[in-house]
C-alpha positions in Angstrom: -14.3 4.4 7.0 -14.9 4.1 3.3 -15.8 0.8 1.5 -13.8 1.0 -2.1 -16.1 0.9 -4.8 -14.6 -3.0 -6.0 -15.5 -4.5 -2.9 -18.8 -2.7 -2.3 -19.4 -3.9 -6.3 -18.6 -8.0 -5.5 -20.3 -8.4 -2.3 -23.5 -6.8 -4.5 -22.9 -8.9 -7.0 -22.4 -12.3 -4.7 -26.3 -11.4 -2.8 -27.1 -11.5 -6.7 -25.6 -14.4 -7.4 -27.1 -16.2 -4.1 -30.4 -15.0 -4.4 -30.1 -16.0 -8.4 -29.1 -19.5 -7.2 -32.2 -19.7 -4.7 -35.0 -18.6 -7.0 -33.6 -20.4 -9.7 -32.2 -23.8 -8.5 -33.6 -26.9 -9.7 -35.9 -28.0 -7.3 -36.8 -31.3 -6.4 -39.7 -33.7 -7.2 -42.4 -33.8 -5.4 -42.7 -37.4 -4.4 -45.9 -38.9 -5.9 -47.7 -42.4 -4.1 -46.5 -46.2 -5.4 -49.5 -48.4 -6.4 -48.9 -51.5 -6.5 -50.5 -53.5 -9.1 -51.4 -57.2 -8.8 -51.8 -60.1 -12.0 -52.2 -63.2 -11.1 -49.7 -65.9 -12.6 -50.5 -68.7 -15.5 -51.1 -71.4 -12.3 -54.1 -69.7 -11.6 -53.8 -68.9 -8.2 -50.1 -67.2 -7.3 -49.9 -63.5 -7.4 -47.2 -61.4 -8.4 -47.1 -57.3 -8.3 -45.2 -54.6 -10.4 -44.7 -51.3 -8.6 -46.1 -48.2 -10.5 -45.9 -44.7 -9.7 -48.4 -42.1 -9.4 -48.8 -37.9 -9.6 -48.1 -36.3 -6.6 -51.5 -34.6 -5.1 -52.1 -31.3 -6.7 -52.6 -28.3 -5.1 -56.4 -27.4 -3.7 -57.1 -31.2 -4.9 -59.4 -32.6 -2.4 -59.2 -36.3 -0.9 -62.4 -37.5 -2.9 -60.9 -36.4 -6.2 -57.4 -37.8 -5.2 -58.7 -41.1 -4.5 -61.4 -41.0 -7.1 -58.2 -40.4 -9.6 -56.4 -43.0 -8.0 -59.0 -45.7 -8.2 -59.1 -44.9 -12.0 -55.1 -45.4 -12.2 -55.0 -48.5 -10.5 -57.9 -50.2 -12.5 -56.0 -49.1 -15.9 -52.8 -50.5 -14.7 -54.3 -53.8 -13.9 -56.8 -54.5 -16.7 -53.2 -53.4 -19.1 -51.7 -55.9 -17.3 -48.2 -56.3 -16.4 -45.3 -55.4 -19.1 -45.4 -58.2 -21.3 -42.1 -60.1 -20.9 -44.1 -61.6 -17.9 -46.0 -64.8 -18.2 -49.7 -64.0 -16.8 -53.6 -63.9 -16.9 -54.5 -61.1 -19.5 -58.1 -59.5 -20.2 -59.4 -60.4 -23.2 -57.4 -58.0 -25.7 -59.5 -55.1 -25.9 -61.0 -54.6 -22.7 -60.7 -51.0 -21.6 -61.7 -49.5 -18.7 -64.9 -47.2 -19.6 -65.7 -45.3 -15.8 -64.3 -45.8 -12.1 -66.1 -44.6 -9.3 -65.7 -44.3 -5.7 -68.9 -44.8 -3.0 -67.8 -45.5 0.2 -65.4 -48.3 0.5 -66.3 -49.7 -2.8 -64.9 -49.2 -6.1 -67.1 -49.9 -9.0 -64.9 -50.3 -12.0 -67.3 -50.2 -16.0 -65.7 -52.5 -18.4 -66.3 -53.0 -22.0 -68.0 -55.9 -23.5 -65.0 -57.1 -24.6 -64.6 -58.7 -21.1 -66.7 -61.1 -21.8 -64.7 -62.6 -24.8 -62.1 -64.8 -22.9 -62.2 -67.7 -23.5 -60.5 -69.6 -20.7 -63.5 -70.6 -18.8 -63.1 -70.1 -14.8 -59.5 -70.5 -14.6 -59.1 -67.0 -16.8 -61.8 -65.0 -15.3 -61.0 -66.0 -11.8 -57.2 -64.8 -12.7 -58.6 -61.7 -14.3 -60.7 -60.3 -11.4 -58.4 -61.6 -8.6 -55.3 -59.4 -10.3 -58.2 -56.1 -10.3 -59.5 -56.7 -7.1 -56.3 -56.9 -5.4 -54.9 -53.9 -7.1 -58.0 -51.9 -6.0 -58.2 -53.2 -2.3 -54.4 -52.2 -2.0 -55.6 -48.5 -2.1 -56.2 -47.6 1.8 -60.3 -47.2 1.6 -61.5 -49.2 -0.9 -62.7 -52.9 0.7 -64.4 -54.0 -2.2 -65.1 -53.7 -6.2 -68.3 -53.8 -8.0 -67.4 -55.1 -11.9 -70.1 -53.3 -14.5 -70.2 -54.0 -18.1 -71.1 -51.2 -20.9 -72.7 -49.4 -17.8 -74.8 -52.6 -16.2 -74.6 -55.0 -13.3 -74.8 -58.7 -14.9 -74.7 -61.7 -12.6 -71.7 -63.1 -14.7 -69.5 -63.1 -18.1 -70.9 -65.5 -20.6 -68.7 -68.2 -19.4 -71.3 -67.8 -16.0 -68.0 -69.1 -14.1 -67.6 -65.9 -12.0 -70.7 -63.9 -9.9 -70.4 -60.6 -10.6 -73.6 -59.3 -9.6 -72.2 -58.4 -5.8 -68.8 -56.2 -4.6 -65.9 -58.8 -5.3 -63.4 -58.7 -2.2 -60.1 -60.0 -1.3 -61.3 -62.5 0.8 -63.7 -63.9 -2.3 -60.1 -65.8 -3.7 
């Protein structure tokens, strides 16, 4: 029996069309991770959190890199602070983030002397560092966070309301 040349033609073309449709079909996101980011609230002690959302892992990325990357997403999202139709504790405008790293189960985050220009005494530092240190505990692995200024260890801002010369940790609040 002979297949006629119009049938043999549209079952061709449909295993184009289908294969066309496979290769070519809009695939979906990769889901990426949520971090969620902490600020502390103008009493001074209540938190509140914003959800964020970050890259999914890249191929041949390893764990250290993911986390290391991470840890450096996390600390910009919480020294930016939350969006600013929210009523919170801010860093002192123009504080940036210089350099994150990752050793063990601490995070040391570098900050830039313009941390140390607030001006509201321990009830603003305290809010501060309480907003970054949650943020960064709430990555699985990191316990702790060791606060550097341009690159140094100092035992506090000059306000000398909050020690900074030690791993700051959830359980410091």
């Amino acid at each position: 029996m002979r297949v006629p040349r119009p049938l043999y033609f549209i079952v061709v073309l449909a295993i184009a069309a289908a294969a066309g449709w496979y290769f070519f079909r809009p695939s979906a996101p990769v889901p990426g991770e949520t971090v969620t980011v902490y600020y502390t609230k103008l009493d001074g002690t209540t938190l509140g959190t914003w959800d964020v959302s970050f890259r999914p892992a890249q191929p041949g990325e390893s764990d250290a890199q993911r986390l290391h990357d991470l840890a450096v997403y996390a600390a910009l999202q919480a020294v930016a602070g939350p969006p600013p139709d929210i009523a919170a504790v801010h860093f002192p405008t123009g504080t940036r983030v210089r350099n994150v790293s990752v050793n063990g189960s601490t995070a040391t985050v570098d900050l830039s002397r313009e941390v140390g220009s607030a001006s509201g005494g321990t009830f603003q530092e305290n809010g501060e560092f309480k907003g970054l240190v949650y943020t960064l505990t709430g990555i699985p692995s990191i316990n702790a966070v060791q606060i550097t200024i341009e690159g140094q260890t100092v035992g506090t801002l000059p306000g000398g309301h909050l020690e900074l010369d030690a791993p700051l940790r959830r359980s410091d609040w």
